[in-house]
MARBA-3410 file (N, C-alpha, C, O; in Angstrom, 1 decimal):
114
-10.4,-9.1,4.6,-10.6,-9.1,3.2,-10.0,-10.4,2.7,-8.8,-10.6,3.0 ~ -10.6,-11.1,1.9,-10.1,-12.2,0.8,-9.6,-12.1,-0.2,-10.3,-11.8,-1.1 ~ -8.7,-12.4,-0.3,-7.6,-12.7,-1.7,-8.2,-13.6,-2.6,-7.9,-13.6,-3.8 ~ -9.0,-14.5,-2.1,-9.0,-15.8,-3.3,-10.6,-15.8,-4.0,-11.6,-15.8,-3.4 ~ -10.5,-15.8,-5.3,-11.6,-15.3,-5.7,-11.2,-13.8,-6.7,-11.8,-13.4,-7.7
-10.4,-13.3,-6.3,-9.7,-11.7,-6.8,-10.2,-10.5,-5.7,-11.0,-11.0,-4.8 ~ -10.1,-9.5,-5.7,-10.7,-8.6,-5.1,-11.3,-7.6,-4.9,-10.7,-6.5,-4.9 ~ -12.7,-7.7,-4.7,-14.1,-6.5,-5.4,-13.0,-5.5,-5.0,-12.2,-5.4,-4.1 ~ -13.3,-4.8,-6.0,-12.7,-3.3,-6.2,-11.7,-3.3,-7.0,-11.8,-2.7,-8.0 ~ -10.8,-3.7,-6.8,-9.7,-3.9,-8.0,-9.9,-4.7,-8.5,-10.1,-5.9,-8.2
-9.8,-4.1,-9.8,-9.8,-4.6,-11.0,-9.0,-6.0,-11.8,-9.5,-6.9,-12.4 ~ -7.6,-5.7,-11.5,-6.5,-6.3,-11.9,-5.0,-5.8,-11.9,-4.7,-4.9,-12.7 ~ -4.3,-6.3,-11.3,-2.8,-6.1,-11.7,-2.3,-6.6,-13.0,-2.1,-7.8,-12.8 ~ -1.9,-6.2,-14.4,-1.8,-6.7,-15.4,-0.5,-7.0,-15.6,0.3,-6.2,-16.0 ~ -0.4,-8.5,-15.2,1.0,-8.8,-15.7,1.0,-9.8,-17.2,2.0,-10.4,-17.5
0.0,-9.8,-17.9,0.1,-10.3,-19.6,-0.7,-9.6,-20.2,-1.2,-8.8,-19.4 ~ -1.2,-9.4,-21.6,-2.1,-8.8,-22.1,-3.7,-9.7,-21.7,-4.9,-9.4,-21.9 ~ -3.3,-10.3,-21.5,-4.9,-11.2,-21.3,-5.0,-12.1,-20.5,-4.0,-12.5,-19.9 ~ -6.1,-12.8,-20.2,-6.3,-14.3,-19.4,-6.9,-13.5,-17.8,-6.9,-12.3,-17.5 ~ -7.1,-14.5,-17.2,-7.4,-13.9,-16.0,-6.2,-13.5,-14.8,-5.1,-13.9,-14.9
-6.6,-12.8,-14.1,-5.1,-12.3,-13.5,-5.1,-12.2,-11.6,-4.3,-11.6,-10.9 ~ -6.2,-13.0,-11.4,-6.1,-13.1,-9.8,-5.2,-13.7,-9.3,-5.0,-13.2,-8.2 ~ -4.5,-14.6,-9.6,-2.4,-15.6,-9.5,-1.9,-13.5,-9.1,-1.7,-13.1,-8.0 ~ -1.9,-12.7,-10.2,-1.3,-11.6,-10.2,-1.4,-10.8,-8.4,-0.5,-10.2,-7.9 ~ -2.4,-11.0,-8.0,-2.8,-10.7,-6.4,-2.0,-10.9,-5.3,-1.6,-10.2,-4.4
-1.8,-12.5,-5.6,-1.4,-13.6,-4.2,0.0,-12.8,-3.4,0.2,-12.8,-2.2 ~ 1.0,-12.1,-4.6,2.0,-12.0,-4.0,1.7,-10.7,-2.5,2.2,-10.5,-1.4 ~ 0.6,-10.0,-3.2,0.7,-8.7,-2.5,-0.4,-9.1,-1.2,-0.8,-8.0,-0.7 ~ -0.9,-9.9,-0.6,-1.4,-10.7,0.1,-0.7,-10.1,1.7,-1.3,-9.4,2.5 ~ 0.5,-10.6,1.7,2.0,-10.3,2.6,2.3,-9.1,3.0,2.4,-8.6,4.1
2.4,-8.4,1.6,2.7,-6.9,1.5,1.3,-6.3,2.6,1.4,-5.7,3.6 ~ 0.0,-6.7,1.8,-1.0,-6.1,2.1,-0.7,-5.9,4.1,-0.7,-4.8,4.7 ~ -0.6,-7.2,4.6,-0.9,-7.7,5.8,0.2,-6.9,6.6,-0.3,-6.3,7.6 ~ 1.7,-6.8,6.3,2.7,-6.3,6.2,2.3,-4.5,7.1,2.5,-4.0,8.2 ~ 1.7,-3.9,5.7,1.2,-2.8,5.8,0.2,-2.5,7.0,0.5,-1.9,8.0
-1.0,-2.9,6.7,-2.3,-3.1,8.1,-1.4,-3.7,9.8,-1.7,-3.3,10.9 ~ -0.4,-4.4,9.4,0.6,-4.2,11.0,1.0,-3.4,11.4,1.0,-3.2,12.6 ~ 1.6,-2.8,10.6,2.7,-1.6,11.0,1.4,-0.4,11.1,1.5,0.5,11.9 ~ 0.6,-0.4,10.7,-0.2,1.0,10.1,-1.5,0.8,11.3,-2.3,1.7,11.5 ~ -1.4,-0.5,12.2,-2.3,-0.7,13.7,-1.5,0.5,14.5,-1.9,1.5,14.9
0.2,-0.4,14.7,1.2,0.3,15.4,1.1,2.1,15.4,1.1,3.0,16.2 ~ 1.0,2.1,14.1,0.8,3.8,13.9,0.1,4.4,14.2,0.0,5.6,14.5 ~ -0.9,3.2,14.2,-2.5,4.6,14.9,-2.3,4.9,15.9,-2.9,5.9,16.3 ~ -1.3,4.2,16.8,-1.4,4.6,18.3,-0.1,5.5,18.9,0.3,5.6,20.0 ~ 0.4,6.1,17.5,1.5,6.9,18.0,0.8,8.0,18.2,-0.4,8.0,18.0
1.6,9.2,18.6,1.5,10.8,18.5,2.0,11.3,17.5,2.8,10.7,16.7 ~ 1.7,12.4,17.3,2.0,12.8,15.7,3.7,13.2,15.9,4.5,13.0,14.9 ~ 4.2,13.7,17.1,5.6,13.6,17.1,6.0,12.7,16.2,6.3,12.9,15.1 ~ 5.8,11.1,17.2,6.3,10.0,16.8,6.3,9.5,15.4,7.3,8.9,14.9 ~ 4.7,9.9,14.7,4.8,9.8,13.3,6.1,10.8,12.3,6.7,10.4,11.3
6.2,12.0,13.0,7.0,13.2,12.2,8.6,12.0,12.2,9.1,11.6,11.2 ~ 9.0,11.8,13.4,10.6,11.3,13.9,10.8,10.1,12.9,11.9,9.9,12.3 ~ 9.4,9.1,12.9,9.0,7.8,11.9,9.4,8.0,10.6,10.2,7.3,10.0 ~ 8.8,9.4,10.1,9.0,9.7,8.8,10.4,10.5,8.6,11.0,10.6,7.5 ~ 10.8,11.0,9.5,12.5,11.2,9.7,13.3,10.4,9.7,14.4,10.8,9.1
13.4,9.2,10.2,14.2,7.9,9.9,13.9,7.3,8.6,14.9,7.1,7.9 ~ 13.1,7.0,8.3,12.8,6.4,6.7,13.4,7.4,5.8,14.3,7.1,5.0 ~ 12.8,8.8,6.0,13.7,9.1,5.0,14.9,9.5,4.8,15.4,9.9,3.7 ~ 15.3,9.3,6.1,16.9,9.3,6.3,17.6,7.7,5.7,18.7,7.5,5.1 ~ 16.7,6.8,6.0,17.2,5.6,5.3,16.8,5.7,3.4,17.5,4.8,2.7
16.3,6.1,2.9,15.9,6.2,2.0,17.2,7.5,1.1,17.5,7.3,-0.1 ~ 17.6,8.6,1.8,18.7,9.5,1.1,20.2,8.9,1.5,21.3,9.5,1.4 ~ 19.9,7.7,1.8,21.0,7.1,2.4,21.8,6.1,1.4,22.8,5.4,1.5 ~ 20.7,6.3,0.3,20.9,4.9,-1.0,20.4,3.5,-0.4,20.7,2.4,-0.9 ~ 19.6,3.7,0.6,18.7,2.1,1.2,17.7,1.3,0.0,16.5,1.4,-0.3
18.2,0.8,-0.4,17.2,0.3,-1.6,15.4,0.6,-1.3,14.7,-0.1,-0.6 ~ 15.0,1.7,-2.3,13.8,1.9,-1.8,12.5,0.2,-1.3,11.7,0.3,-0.4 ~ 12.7,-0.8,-2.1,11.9,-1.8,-1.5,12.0,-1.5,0.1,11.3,-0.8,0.8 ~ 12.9,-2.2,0.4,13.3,-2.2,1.7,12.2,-1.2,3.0,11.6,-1.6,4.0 ~ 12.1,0.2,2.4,11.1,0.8,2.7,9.7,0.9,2.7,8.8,1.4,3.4
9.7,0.4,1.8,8.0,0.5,0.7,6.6,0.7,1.8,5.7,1.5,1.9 ~ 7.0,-0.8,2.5,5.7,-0.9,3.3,5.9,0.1,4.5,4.9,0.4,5.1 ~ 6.7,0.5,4.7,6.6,1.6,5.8,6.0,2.6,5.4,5.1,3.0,6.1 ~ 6.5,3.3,4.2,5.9,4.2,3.7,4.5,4.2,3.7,3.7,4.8,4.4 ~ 4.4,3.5,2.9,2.4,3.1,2.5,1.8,2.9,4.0,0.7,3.3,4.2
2.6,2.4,5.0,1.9,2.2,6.2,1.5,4.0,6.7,0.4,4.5,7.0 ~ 2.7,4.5,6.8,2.8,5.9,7.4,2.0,7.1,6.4,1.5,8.2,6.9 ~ 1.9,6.8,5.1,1.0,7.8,4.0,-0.6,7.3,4.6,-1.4,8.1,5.0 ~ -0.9,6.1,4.7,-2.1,5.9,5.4,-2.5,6.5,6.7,-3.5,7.3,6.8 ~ -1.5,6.1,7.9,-1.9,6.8,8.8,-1.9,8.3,8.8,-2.6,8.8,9.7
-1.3,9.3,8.0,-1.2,10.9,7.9,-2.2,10.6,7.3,-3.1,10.8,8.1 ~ -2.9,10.1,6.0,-4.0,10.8,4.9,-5.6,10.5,5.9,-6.7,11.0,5.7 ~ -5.4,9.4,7.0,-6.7,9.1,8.1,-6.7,10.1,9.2,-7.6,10.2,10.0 ~ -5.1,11.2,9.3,-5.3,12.0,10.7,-5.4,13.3,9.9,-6.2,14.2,10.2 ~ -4.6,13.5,9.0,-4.8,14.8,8.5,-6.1,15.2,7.5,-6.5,16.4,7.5
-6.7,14.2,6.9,-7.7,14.5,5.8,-9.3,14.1,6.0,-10.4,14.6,5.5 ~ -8.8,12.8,7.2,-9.7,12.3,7.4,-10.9,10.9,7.1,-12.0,10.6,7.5 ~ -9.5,10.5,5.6,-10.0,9.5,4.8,-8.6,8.6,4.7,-7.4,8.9,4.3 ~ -9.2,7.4,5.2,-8.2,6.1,5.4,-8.2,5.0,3.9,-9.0,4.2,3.4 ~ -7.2,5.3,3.8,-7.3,4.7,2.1,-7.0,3.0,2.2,-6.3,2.3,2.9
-8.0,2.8,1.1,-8.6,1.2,1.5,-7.1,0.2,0.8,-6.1,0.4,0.2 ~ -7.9,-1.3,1.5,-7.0,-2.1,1.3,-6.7,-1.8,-0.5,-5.6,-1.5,-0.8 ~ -7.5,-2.0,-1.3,-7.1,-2.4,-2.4,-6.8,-1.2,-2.7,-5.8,-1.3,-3.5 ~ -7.0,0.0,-2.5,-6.1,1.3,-2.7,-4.7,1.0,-2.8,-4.1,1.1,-3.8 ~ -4.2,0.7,-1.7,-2.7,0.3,-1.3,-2.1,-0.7,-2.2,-1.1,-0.6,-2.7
-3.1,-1.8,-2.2,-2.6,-3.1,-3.4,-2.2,-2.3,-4.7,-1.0,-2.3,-5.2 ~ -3.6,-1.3,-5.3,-3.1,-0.7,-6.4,-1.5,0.1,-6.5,-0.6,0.1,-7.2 ~ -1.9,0.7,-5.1,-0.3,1.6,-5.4,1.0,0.4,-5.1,2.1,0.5,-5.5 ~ 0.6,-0.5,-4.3,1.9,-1.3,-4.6,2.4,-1.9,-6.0,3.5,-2.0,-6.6 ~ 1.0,-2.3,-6.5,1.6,-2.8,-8.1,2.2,-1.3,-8.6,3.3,-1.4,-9.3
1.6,0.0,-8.5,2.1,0.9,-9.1,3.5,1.3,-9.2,4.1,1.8,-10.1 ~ 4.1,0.7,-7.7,5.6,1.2,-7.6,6.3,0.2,-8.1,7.4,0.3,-8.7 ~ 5.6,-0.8,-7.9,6.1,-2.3,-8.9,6.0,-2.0,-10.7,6.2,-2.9,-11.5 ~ 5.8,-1.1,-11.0,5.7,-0.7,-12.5,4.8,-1.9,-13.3,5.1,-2.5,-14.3 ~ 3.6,-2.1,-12.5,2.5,-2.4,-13.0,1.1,-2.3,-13.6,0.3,-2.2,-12.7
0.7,-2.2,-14.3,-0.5,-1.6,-15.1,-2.0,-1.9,-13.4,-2.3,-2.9,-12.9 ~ -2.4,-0.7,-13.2,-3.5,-1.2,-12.7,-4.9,-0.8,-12.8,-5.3,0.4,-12.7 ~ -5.6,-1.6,-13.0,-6.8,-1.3,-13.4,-7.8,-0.9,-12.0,-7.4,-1.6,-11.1 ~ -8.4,-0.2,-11.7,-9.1,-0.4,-10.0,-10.7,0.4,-10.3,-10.6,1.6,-10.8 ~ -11.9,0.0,-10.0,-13.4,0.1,-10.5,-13.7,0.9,-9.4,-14.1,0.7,-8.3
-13.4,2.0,-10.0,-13.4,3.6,-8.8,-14.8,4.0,-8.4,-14.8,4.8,-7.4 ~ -15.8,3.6,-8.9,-17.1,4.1,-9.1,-17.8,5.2,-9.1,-18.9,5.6,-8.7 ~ -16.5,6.0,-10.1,-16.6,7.4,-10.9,-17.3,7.1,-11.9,-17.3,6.0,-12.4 ~ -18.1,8.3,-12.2,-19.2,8.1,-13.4,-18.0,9.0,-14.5,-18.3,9.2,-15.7
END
């Protein structure tokens, strides 16, 4: 998927009230890439290994670990559970969205709900 240009499906991350906002993207680029590494690594665990995964994180997380520090783990590991348990692997710009979300960012995303 390409960053440059903006990205069909999402809408925009709104960081002004106006103007165009694809610059708003580039950071999450990293993050995105970040996420799809770890979330390769995950497909090929066992669900033990996922449970133990999500036992360390959140042990670092009740630990006062500054949630950043976590983030992309998370989003990596909520991906791989919602593709084994539900059966639907949530897309790149899905995740973009929820990263601006935890970033307390307005996000717009063209759901193609009527």
């Amino acid at each position: 998927m390409s960053f440059e240009g903006g990205i069909q499906g999402l809408g925009r991350l709104i960081g002004r009230p106006s103007g165009n906002n694809n610059n708003a993207l580039i950071p999450y680029q990293e993050k995105l890439a970040a996420v799809n590494g770890l979330q390769a690594v995950l497909g090929t665990a066992s669900d033990d290994d996922l449970r133990e995964q999500a036992r360390i994180v959140r042990q670092r997380v009740t630990a006062e670990t500054p949630a950043g520090s976590t983030k992309l783990e998370l989003f990596a590991l909520v991906r791989e559970v919602a593709r084994r348990e539900i059966g639907l692997r949530p897309d790149d710009v899905q995740i973009i969205g929820g990263l601006g979300l935890h970033e307390s960012k307005i996000v717009q995303m063209e759901t193609g709900e009527g």
